[in-house]
C-alpha positions in Angstrom: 17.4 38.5 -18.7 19.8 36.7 -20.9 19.5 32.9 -20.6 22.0 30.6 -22.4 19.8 28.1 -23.8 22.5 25.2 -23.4 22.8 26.2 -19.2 19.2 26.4 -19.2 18.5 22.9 -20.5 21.0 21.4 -18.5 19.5 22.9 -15.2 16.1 21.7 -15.8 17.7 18.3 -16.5 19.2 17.7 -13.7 17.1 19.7 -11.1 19.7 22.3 -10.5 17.0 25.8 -11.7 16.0 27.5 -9.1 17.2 27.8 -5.5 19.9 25.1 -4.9 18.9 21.2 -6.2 15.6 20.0 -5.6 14.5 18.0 -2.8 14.1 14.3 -3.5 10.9 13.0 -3.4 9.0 9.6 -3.0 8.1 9.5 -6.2 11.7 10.1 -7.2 12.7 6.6 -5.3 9.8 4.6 -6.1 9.6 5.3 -9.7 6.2 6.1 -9.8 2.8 8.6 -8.4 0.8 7.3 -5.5 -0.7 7.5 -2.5 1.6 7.6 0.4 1.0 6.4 3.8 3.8 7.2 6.8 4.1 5.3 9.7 3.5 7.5 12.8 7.4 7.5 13.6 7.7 9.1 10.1 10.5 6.7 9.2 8.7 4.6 6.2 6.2 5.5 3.6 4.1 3.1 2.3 3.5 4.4 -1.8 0.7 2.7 -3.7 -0.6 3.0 -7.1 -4.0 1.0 -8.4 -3.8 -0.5 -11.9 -5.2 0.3 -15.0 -5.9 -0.4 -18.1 -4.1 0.6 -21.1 -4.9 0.5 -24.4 -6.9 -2.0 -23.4 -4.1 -4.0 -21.8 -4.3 -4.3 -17.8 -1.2 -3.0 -15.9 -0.6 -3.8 -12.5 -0.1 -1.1 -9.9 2.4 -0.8 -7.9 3.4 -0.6 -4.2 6.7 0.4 -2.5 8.6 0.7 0.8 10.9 4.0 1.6 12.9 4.3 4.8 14.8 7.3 4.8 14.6 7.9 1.3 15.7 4.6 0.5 14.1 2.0 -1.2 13.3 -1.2 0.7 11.4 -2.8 -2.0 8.8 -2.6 -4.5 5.9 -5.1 -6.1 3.6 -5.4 -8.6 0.0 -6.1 -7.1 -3.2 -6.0 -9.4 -4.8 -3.3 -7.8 -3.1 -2.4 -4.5 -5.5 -0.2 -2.2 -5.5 1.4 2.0 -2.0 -0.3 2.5 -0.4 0.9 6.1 3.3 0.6 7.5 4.0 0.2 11.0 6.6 2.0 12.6 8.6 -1.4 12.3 8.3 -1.3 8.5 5.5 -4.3 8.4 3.1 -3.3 5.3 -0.7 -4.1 5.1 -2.5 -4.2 1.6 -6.0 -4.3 0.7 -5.5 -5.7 -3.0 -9.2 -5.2 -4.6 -8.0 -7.6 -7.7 -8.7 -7.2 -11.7 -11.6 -9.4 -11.6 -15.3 -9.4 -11.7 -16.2 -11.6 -9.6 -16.3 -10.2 -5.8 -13.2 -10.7 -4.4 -10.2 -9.3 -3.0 -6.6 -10.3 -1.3 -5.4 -9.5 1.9 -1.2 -9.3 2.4 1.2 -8.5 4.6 4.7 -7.4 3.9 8.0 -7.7 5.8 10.4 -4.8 5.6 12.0 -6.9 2.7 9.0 -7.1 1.2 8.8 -10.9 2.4 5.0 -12.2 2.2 4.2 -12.9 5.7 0.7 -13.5 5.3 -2.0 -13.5 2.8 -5.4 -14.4 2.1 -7.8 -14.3 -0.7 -11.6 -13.6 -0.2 -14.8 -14.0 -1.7 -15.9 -10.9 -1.1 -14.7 -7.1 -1.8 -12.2 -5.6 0.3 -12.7 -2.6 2.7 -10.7 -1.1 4.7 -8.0 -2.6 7.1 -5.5 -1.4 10.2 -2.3 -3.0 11.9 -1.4 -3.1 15.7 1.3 -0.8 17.0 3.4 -4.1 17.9 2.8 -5.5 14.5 0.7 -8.7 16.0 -2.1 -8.4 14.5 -4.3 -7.1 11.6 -7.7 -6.7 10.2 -9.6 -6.3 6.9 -13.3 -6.2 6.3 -15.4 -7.5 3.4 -18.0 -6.2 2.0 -21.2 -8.1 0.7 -21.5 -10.9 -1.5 -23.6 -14.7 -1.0 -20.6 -16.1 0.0 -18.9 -17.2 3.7 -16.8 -14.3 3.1 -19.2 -11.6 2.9 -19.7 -8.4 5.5 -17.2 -10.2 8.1 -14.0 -8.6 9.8 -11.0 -11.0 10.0 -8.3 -11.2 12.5 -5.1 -12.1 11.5 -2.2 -13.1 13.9 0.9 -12.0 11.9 3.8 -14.0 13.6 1.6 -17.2 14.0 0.2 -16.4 10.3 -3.0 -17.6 11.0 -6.8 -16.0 10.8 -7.8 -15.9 14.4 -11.3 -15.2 14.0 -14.2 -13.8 11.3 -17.2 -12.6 12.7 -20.1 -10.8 10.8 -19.3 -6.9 10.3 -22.0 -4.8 11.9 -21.5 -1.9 9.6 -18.4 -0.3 7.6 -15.7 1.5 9.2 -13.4 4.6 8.1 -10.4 3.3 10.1 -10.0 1.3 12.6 -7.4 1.2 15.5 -5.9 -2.1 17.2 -5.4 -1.2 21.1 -2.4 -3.6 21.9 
């Protein structure tokens, strides 16, 4: 096989070697490796990427909106973990926080990537889930000495509003909000 070193490079530059041009990606859009989250109607992809430190220096991660292989919009959160999109482009985000201390921050994101709703904790983050309408949310806690501790919150998103805490009878894998 003879390659022309000059054809070659210019290929692999811009994607061309191979079968046809490569497929965009998500990572392509976003600008970074994460993990992504679709909504069930497969139109947006949540992409999420924790922080870390780097040479001793703390970088944010970084979380981002695709519809249709466009970006929508794209933010830096300390430590952005079990984010969900809804199939109306509303974004949950479990945001564990570069901290010590037990805490954590609950958002929610518009399609824009508008804050709708947030709330900080005094207690780890778990795991969280949206309604199908987009009405309302939940996050747990985990345990700490504080109010906040091992509770489940409600949150009405259009009123913006926690609707109730109770105490959290054990962890959960997922959750789903029957509307």
């Amino acid at each position: 096989i003879e390659l022309n070193e000059e054809v070659l490079l210019k290929k692999l530059k811009d994607g061309t070697l191979g079968s046809g041009k490569r497929e965009i990606d998500i990572e392509d859009i976003t600008g970074f490796y994460g993990t992504k989250k679709y909504s069930l109607n497969r139109q947006y992809c949540v992409s999420y990427a924790d922080g870390y430190y780097d040479n001793n220096k703390w970088k944010n991660g970084d979380i981002a909106l695709v519809k249709d292989n466009k970006l929508l919009f794209k933010k830096k959160l300390q430590r952005p973990n079990d984010c969900f999109v809804n199939n109306d482009g509303t974004v949950i985000v479990c945001d564990w926080l570069n901290s010590e201390a037990l805490t954590g921050k609950f958002f929610v994101f518009s399609t824009t990537g508008e804050e709708l709703f947030s709330k900080k904790t005094t207690a780890n983050l778990g795991n969280c889930a949206i309604s199908d309408n987009s009405q309302i949310a939940l996050f747990e806690t985990h345990n700490s000495d504080t109010n906040d501790g091992d509770k489940i919150f409600i949150v009405d998103i259009p009123n913006k509003q926690i609707i109730k805490k109770f105490e959290r009878p054990a962890s959960f894998n997922n959750a789903i909000i029957d509307t």
